[in-house]
Residue, then its C-alpha position, 0 to 999 in steps of 0.5 A: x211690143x209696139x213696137x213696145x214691151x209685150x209682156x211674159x215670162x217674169x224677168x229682172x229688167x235692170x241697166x246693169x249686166x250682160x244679156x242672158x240666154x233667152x232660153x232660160x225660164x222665169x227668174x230673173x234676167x239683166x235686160x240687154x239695154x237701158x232703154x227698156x226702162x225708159x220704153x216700160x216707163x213710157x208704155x205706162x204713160x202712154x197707156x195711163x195705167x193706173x197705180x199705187x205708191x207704197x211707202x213704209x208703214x204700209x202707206x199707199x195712194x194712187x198715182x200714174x205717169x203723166x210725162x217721160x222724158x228719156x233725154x233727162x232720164x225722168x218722169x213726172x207721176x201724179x203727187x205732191x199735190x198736197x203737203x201729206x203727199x209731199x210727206x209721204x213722198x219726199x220725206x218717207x224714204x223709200x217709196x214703190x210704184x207698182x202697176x200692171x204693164x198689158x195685164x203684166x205686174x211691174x214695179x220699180x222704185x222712185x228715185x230722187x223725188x221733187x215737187x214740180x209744177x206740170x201743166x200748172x198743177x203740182x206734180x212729183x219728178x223722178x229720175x230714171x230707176x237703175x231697175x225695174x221688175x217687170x214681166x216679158x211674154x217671152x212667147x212675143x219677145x221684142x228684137x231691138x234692131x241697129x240703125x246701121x241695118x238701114x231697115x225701112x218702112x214706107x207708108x202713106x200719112x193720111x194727109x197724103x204725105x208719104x213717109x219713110x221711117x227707119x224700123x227700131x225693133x220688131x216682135x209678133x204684135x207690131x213694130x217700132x218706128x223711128x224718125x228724127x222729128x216728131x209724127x205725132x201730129x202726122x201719125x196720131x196715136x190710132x191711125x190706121x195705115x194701110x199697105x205700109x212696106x216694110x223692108x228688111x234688106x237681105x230678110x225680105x219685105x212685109x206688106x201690112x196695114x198698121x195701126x199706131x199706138x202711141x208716140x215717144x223718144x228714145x236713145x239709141x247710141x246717144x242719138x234722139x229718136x221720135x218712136x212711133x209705135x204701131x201693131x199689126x193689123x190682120x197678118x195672114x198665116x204665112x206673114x206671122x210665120x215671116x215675122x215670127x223668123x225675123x223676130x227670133x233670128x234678130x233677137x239672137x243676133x242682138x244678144x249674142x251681137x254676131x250679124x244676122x244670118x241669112 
């Protein structure tokens, strides 16, 4: 993922429920933890991926996430905008969004719908979903990794300003970065940096260029996190097969909360 969610084998991302044994085929699977919703959620703002709200009656129109805000655990989505909208989705009952997640299906449902005013305009505000069916390419999962691990990475800003950011989660495609303060002035969503430093501790350390994806926040044992995320650029063979390693053995390490091994 970027740091983010990459897409693959169907599973069931839900808060509730221990994680599963990542060698498990396609059905469904409790996500280990919560904010995998709030990074699906955040991906699909991110990426402005357009999509539908389904209501009973067969109703739908098209919708797609304008803001999350994983502190409140909410999100705005286009709606509301008129009183058939308001109707439709604040007094129908049961409304669906669905969408398509880096090419992947992804659905989940809208909860404790208001009207609100976002950027001047009418707008819908839902509270975080306690589940989520989404679509996880299993053949590049994404290890979340503990900040107690102290893992870093050491780039230069375009502005000449050197940063040093701790890494949230890892996976073949790109990783995830975490600050206290927000870098998306700095860092803009499609900056392309050059010979960043990764460091692993007793892993090892990666050189790569990477360019950044997209900007938001997280909660990570109940502190705030600005999260930058970025993919890799260019890795040769050997820095695939290193990252690919890293990936599996932190997964394994995080599911089962054993210490990584050597």
């Amino acid at each position: 993922m970027v740091g983010f969610p990459d897409p693959g084998n169907p599973h069931f991302i839900s808060d509730e429920g221990l994680p599963q044994d990542s060698s498990l085929g396609p059905g469904p699977l409790s996500a280990s933890q919560p904010s995998k919703i709030g990074l699906a959620l955040q991906d699909l703002a991110w990426l402005q991926c357009r999509g539908r709200l389904h209501g009973r009656g067969g109703y739908t129109m098209a919708s797609t996430l304008l803001q999350v805000n994983p502190l409140a655990r909410t999100f705005v989505l286009e709606g509301c905008r008129t009183s058939s909208e308001q109707d439709f989705l604040l007094k129908s009952g049961e409304v669906v969004f669905s969408s398509r997640l880096r090419g992947m299906p992804i659905r989940f449902p809208i909860v404790n719908p208001r009207t609100i005013r976002y950027q001047g305009e009418l707008a819908c505000a839902s509270d975080f979903p306690s589940n989520m069916e989404f679509a996880e390419r299993r053949r590049q999962p994404r290890a979340l990794i503990a900040p107690d691990r102290n893992y870093t990475c050491r780039l230069l800003a375009p502005g000449g300003q050197w940063l040093e950011l701790g890494i949230d989660n890892l996976s073949q495609g790109g990783v995830g970065l975490s600050s206290m303060s927000t870098l998306s002035r700095i860092v803009p969503a499609g900056t392309i940096l050059n010979r960043c430093s990764l460091d692993f501790g007793p892993h090892g350390k990666l050189e790569a260029s990477l360019q950044t994806a997209g900007h938001g926040i997280i909660r990570r044992h109940e502190l705030l996190h600005h999260l930058v995320g970025c993919t890799f650029l260019a890795l040769t063979p050997s820095q695939r097969t290193f990252v690919q390693r890293l990936v599996y053995q932190f997964e394994l390490s995080d599911l089962s909360g054993r210490p990584d091994r050597d």
